[in-house]
C-alpha positions as CSV (number, residue, x, y, z in Angstrom):
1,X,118.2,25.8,105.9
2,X,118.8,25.1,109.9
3,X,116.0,24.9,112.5
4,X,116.4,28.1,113.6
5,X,116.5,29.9,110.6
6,X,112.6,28.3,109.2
7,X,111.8,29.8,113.0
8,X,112.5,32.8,112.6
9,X,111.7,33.1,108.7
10,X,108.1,34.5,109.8
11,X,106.7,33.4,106.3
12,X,108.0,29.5,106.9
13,X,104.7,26.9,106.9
14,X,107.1,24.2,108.3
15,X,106.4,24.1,111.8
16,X,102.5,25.2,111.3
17,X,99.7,27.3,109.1
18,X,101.0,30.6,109.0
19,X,99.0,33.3,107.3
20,X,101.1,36.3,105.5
21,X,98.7,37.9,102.9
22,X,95.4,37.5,102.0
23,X,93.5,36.3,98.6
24,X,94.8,38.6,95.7
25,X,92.2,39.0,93.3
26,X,91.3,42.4,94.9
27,X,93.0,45.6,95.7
28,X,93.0,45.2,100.0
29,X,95.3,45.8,102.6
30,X,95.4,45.2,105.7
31,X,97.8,48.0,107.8
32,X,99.1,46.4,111.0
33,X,100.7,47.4,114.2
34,X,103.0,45.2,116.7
35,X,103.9,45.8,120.3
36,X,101.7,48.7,121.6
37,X,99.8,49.8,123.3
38,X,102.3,52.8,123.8
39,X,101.9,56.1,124.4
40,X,101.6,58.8,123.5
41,X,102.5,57.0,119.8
42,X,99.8,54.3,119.8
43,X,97.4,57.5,120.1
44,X,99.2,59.5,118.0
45,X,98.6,56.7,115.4
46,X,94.7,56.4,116.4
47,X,94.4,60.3,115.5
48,X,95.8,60.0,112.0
49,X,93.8,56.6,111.4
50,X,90.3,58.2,112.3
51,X,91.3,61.8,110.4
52,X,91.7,59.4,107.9
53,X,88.7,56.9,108.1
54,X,90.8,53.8,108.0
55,X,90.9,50.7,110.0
56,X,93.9,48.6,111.4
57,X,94.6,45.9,113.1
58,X,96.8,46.2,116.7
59,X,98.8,43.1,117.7
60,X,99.2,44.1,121.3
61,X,101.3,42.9,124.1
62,X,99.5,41.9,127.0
63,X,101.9,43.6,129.6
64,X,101.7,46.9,127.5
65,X,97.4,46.4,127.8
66,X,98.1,46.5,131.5
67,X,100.1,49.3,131.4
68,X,97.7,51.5,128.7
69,X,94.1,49.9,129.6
70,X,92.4,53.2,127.9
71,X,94.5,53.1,125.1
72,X,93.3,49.4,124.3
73,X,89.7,50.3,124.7
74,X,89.9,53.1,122.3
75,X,91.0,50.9,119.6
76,X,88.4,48.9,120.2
77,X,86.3,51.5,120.4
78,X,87.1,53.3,117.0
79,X,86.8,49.8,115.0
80,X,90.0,48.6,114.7
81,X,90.6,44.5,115.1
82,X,92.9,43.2,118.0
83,X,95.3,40.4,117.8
84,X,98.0,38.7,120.5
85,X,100.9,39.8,120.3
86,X,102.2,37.6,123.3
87,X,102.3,38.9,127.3
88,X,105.8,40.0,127.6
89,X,107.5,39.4,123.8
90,X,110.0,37.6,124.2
91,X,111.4,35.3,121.6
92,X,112.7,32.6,124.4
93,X,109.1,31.6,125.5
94,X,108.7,30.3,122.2
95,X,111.7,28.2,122.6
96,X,111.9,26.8,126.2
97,X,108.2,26.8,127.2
98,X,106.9,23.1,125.2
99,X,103.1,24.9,126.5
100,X,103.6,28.4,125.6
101,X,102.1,29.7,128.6
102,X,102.3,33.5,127.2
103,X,99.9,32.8,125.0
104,X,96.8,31.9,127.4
105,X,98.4,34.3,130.0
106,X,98.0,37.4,127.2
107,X,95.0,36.2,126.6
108,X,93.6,37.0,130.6
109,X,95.3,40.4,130.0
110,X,93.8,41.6,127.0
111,X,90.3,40.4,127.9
112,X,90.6,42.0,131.4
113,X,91.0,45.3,129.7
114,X,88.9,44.9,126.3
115,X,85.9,42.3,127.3
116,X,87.0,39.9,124.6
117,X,89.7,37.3,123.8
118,X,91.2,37.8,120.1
119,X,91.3,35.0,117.8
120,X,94.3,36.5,115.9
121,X,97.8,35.7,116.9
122,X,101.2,37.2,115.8
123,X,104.4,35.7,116.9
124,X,106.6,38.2,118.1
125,X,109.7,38.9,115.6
126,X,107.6,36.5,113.6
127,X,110.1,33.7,115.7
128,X,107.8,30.4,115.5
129,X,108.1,26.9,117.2
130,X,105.9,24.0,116.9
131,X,104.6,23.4,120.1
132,X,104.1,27.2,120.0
133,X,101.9,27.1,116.8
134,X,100.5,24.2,118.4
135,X,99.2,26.0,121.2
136,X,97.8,28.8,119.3
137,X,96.1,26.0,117.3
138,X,94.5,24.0,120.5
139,X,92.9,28.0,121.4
140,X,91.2,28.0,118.3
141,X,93.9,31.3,117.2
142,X,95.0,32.4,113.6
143,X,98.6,32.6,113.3
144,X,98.7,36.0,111.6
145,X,102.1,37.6,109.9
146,X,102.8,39.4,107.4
147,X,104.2,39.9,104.1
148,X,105.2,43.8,103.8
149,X,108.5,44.9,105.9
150,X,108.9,48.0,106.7
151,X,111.5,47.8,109.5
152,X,110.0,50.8,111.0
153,X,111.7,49.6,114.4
154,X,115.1,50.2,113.2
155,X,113.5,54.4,112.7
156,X,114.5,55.1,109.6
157,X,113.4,58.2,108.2
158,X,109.3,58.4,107.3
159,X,110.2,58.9,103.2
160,X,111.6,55.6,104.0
161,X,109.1,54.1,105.6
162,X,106.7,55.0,102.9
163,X,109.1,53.8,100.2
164,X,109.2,50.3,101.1
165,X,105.5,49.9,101.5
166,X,105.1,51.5,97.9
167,X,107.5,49.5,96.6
168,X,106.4,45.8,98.1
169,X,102.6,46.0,98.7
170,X,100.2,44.5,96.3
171,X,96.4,43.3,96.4
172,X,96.1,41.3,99.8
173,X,99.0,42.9,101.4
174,X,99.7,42.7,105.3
175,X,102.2,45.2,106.4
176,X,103.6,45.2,109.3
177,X,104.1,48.6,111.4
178,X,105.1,49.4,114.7
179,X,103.2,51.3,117.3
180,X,105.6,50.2,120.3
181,X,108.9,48.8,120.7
182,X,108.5,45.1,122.9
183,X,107.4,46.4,126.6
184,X,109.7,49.8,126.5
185,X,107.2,52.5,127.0
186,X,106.9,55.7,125.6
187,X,109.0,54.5,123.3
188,X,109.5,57.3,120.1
189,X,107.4,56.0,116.7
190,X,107.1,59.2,115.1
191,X,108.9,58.2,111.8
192,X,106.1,55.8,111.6
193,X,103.8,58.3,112.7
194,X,104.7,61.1,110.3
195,X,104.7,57.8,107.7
196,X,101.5,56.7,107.9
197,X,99.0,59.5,106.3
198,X,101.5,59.5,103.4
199,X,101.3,55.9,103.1
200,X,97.4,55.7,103.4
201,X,97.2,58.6,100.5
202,X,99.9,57.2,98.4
203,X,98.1,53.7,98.2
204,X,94.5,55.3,97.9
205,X,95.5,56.6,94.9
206,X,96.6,53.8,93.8
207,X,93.1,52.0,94.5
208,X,93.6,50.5,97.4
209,X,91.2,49.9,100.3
210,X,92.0,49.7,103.7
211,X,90.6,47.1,105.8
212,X,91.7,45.0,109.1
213,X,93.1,41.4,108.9
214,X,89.3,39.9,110.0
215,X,87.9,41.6,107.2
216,X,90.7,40.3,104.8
217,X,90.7,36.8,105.6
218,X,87.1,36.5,106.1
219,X,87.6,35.4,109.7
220,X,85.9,36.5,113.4
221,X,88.4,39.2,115.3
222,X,87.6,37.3,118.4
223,X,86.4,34.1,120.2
224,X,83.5,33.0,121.2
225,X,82.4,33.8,124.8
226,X,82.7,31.1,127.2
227,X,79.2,29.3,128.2
């Protein structure tokens, strides 16, 4: 297996801790989002997640906070956990930048808008380095993935969607979703939208309870403020 390929395997520990699912001996799962905000979908998701009293977690692009500052606060606002999903999500800064600059720089973004710096991290496309990890590590972040595909970003249909959730999750789950699409905006998610209350009923009934990655792992949602 080349370089590359462990990179880009987001479940690979080679280059650094990487966290996929949580302890097992429970029946938790975490619901997750990449790339928002964007609207009107990320507030389209909001609305189902309140009418259903569930809590996510948002791995949000620091460019995209800029562009939806309300949108950010409100998931703040309505309990859900916020992670870094990079400023501008794009794989190459992971290659060619040894400091990983977008990291620190999302960082200003998303505590500009929200108050708070997030001590979560999700690479974006799950592509890893080492000197990436490395600098995730140094800021005191948790490299955060997942271990549930839904590849919601290709828009398959929402029975889909649903479908391979069902079929994958299991106690300690972390499934990834999309509330955005990298820094395109307005960009359609209604097959995940139309998805997700079937999803949330499908594993209640099953026994499942929903809770944000923080909660999961047993770690803080965000980092200390500076003294």
């Amino acid at each position: 297996m080349g370089a590359y390929t462990l990179a880009a395997w987001p479940q690979s520990q080679l280059y650094g801790r990487v966290v996929s699912h949580g302890p097992g001996d429970a029946r938790l799962v975490a619901l997750t989002f990449d790339d928002g905000p964007n609207d009107p979908a990320t507030s389209r998701l909001l609305d189902v997640l309140a009418a259903k009293d569930v809590k996510a977690t948002f791995f949000v692009v620091g460019e995209n906070v800029e562009v939806y500052p309300d949108t950010a606060r409100r998931i703040v606002a309505e309990g859900h956990a916020l992670g870094n999903h990079s400023y501008r999500h794009r794989k190459r800064d992971a290659l060619l930048d040894p400091g990983y600059g977008e990291l620190e720089r999302a960082q200003r973004a998303i505590a500009a808008v929200v108050g708070f710096r997030p001590a979560l991290y999700r690479a974006p496309n799950g592509f890893h380095t080492p000197w990436q990890l490395r600098a995730v590590r140094r800021a005191g972040l948790v490299t955060v993935h997942w271990n549930v595909q839904t590849k919601d970003w290709e828009r398959p249909d929402p029975d889909t969607i649903v479908r391979r959730v069902l079929e994958h999750v299991r106690p300690g789950a972390i499934v990834l979703l999309h509330d955005g699409d990298d820094t395109r905006h307005g960009s359609d998610r209604a097959p995940t939208v139309e998805a997700l209350p079937q999803i949330i009923d499908a594993l209640r009934a099953r026994g499942y309870r929903f809770v944000t990655v923080p909660e999961l792992l047993g770690v803080p949602d965000r980092l200390p403020a500076p003294r």
